[in-house]
VOVEX-745012 format. One record per residue (C-alpha): residue in three letters; x, y, z. Coordinates in steps of 0.25 Angstrom, whole numbers, padded with zeros to 4 digits, always signed. Layout:
N
ALAXYZ...
This chain:
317
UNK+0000+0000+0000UNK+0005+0012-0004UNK+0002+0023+0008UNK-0002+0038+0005UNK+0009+0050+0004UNK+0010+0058+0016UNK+0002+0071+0020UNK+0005+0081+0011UNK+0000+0096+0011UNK-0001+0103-0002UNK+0009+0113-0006UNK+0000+0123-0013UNK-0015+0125-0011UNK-0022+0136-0019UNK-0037+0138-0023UNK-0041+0141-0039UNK-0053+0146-0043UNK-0059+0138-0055UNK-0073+0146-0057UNK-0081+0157-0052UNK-0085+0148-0040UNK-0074+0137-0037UNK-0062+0139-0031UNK-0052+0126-0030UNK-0042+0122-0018UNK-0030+0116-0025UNK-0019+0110-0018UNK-0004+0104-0022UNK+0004+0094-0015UNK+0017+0086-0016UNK+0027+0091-0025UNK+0024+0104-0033UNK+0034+0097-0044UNK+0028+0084-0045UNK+0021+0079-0056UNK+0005+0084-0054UNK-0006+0075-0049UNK-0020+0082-0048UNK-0031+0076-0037UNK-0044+0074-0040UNK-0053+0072-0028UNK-0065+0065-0026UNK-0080+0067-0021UNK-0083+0077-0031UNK-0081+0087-0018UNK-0072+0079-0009UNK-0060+0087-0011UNK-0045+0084-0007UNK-0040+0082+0005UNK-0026+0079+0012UNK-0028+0063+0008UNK-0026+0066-0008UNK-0013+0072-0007UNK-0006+0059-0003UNK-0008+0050-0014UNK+0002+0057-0020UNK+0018+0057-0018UNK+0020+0071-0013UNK+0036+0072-0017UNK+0031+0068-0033UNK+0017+0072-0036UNK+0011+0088-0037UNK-0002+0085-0033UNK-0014+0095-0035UNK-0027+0093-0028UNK-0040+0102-0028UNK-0053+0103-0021UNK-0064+0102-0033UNK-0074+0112-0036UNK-0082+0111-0022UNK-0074+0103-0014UNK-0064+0103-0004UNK-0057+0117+0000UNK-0061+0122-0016UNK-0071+0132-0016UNK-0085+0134-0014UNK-0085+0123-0007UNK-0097+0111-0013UNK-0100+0122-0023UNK-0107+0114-0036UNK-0107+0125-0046UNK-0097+0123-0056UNK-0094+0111-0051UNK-0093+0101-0062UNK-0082+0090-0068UNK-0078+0097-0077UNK-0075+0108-0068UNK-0065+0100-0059UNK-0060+0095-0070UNK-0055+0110-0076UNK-0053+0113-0062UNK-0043+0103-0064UNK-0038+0109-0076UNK-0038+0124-0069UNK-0028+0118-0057UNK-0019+0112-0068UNK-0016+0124-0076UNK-0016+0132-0062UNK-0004+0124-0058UNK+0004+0122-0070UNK+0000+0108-0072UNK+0002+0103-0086UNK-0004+0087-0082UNK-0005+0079-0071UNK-0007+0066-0063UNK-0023+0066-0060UNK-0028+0058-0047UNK-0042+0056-0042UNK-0051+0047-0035UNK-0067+0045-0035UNK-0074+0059-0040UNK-0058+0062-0042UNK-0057+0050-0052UNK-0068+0057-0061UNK-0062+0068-0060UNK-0048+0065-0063UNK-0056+0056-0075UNK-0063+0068-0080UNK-0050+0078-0078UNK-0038+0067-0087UNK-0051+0064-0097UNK-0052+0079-0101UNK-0038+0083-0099UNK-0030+0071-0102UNK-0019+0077-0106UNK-0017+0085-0093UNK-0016+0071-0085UNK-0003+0063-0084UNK-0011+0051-0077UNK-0022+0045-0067UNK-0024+0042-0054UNK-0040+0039-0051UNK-0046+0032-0039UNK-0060+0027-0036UNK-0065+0031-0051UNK-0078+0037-0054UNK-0083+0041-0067UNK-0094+0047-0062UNK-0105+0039-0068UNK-0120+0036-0065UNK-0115+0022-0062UNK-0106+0028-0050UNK-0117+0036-0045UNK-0128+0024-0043UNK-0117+0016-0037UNK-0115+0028-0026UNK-0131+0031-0025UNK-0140+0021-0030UNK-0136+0007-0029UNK-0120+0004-0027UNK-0114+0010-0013UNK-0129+0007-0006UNK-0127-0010-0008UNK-0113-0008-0001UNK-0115+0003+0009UNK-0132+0001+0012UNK-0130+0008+0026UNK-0123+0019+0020UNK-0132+0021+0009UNK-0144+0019+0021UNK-0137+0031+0025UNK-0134+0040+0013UNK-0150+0039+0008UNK-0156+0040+0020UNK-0158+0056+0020UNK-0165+0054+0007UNK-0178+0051+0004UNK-0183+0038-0004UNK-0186+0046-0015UNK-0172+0054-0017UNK-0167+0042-0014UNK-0169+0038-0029UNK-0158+0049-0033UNK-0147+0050-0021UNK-0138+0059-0027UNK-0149+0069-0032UNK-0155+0071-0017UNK-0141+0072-0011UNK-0136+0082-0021UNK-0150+0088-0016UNK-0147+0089-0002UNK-0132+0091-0005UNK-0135+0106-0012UNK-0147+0108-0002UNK-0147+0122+0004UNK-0147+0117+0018UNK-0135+0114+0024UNK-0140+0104+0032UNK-0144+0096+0022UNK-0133+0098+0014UNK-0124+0093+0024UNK-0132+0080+0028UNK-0132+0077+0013UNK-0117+0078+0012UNK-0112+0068+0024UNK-0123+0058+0020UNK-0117+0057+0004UNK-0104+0059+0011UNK-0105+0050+0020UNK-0111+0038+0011UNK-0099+0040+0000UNK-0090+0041+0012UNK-0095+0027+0016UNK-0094+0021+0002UNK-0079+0025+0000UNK-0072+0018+0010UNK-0071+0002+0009UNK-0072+0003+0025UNK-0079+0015+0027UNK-0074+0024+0039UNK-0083+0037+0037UNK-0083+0048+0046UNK-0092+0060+0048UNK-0086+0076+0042UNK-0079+0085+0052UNK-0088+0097+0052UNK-0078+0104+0045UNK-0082+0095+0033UNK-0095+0096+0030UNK-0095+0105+0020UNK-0085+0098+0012UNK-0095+0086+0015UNK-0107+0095+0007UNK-0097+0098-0003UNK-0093+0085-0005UNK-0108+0079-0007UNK-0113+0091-0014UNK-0101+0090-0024UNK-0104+0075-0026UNK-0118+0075-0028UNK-0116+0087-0037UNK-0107+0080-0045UNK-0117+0065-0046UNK-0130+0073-0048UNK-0122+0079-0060UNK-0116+0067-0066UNK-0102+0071-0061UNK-0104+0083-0075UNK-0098+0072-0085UNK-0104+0071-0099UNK-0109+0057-0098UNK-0107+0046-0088UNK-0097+0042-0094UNK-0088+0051-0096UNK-0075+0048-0090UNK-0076+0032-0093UNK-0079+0037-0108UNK-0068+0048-0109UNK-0058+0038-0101UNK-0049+0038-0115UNK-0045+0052-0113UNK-0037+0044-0101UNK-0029+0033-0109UNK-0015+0041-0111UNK-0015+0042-0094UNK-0012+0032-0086UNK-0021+0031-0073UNK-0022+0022-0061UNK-0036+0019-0057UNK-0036+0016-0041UNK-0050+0009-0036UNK-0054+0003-0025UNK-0061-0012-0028UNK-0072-0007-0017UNK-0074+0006-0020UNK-0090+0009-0017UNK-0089+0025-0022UNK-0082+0023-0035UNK-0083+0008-0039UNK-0073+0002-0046UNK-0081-0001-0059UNK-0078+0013-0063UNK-0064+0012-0062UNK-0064-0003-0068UNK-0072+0004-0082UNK-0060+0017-0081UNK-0051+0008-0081UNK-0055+0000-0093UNK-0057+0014-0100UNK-0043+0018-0097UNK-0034+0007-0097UNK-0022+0016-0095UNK-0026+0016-0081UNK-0024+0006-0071UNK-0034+0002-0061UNK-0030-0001-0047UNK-0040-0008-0037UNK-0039-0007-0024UNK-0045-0021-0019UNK-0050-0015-0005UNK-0055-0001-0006UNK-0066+0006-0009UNK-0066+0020-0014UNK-0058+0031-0005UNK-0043+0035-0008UNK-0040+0033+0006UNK-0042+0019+0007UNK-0028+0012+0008UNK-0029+0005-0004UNK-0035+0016-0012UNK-0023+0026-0008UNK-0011+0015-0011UNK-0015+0015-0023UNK-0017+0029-0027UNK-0004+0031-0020UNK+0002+0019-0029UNK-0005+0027-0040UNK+0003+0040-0039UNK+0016+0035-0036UNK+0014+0026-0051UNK+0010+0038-0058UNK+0024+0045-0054UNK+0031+0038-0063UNK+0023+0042-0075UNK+0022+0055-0072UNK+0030+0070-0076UNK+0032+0081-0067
């Protein structure tokens, strides 16, 4: 097992505006010569945190790691305007340019693996290579297995739990009813929303689940979190068609990737990254026999440690 690279702090923070009404947290860590990696974070809305600095060497890579639009420290905090794909994906683009990149190494897990999909698909020549983890392509498929009829046959106390607030009625579209109460103009109701659908993701992305309740401090980011998410799933995660990062999966095949899954994975099952994998054949799947979804999970973050260590060698400063 390959153990994660110490605590590191960034050496650079700064704040770019990207619209009228965004303003973006941007940070930098581990060596400001290094070949660049850029981290793509999960949720929609979860944001980064001190854990996603240390899956990379810090005496080799330049690591660059934003809030998205929403999230985390960025700006108005769980604002949904202007808030689409194709805007992180430009934001993206903005930071790049900003700092003077002219490609590099992209890394993301979960909602950061569509993300990182939908970023090397459309600027493929701005990538020097893959790191995904936990693949979601953002698919009705996905969706029912999260809310209708997948996670509830494994976890049926949790799900007794996630649908109770709702009535018989609203159960027939989950999503709809929370996103409902997620953008509801009472606070109250707003938050009880959020730490019920964060509560019953939470659950679902552990192999042994160990969830605990917000610190105060925290509830906000919790609303933005849920309200970003259900945001995002009420609005087909603003791709063309279902399946647009399977079908545009060609725009991949001059990058080498690794594909890093966990075999029990309940949030992002592993069909998903079995079907990128057979789309993108340049990329190697590794599955992680016993873990389910979260990047912390030993065996999750060996591999995603083994991941960057590999790509040093076909990398450029």
């Amino acid at each position: 097992m390959m153990p994660l690279f110490p605590e590191v702090e960034p050496f650079r923070s700064f704040r770019l505006r990207v619209s009228g009404i965004h303003e973006l947290h941007v940070e930098e860590a581990g060596n400001p010569s290094g070949p660049p990696v850029i981290f793509f974070h999960g949720g929609p809305g979860a944001g980064i945190s001190p854990l996603h600095r240390r899956f990379f060497d810090p005496a080799f890579w330049r690591v660059v790691l934003f809030d998205q639009r929403g999230s985390g420290k960025s700006t108005p905090l769980g604002e949904l305007r202007e808030n689409t794909t194709g805007d992180l994906v430009e934001d993206a683009e903005r930071i790049r340019t900003h700092l003077g990149i002219e490609k590099w190494l992209v890394f993301g897990g979960s909602w950061g693996s569509t993300l990182g999909l939908a970023y090397a698909e459309r600027h493929p020549a701005r990538v020097t290579g893959l790191i995904l983890r936990g693949i979601f392509l953002a698919r009705k498929s996905e969706l029912e297995w999260s809310f209708t009829d997948g996670v509830r046959r494994i976890w049926p106390d949790a799900w007794e739990a996630f649908v109770a607030p709702l009535t018989p009625r609203e159960r027939g579209s989950i999503v709809r009813a929370y996103y409902r109460r997620l953008t509801s103009e009472e606070p109250a109701e707003r938050k009880a929303a959020a730490l019920a659908w964060n509560a019953f993701e939470g659950i679902a992305s552990h192999l042994v689940s160990d969830l605990k309740p917000p610190a105060a401090e925290d509830i906000e980011r919790e609303i933005a979190l849920a309200r970003i998410e259900a945001h995002y799933f009420m609005n087909e995660s603003f791709l063309e068609t279902d399946d647009q990062l399977l079908r545009d999966a060609w725009r991949l095949r001059a990058l080498k990737g690794v594909i890093v899954q966990g075999r029990y994975d309940l949030v992002c099952p592993m069909q998903s990254a079995w079907e990128l994998a057979a789309a993108w054949p340049e990329a190697r799947l590794i599955v992680v026999p016993a873990a389910g979804h979260a990047a912390d999970e030993p065996g999750i973050a060996s591999a995603l440690v083994e991941a960057t260590e590999a790509f040093k060698a076909s990398v450029v400063k």
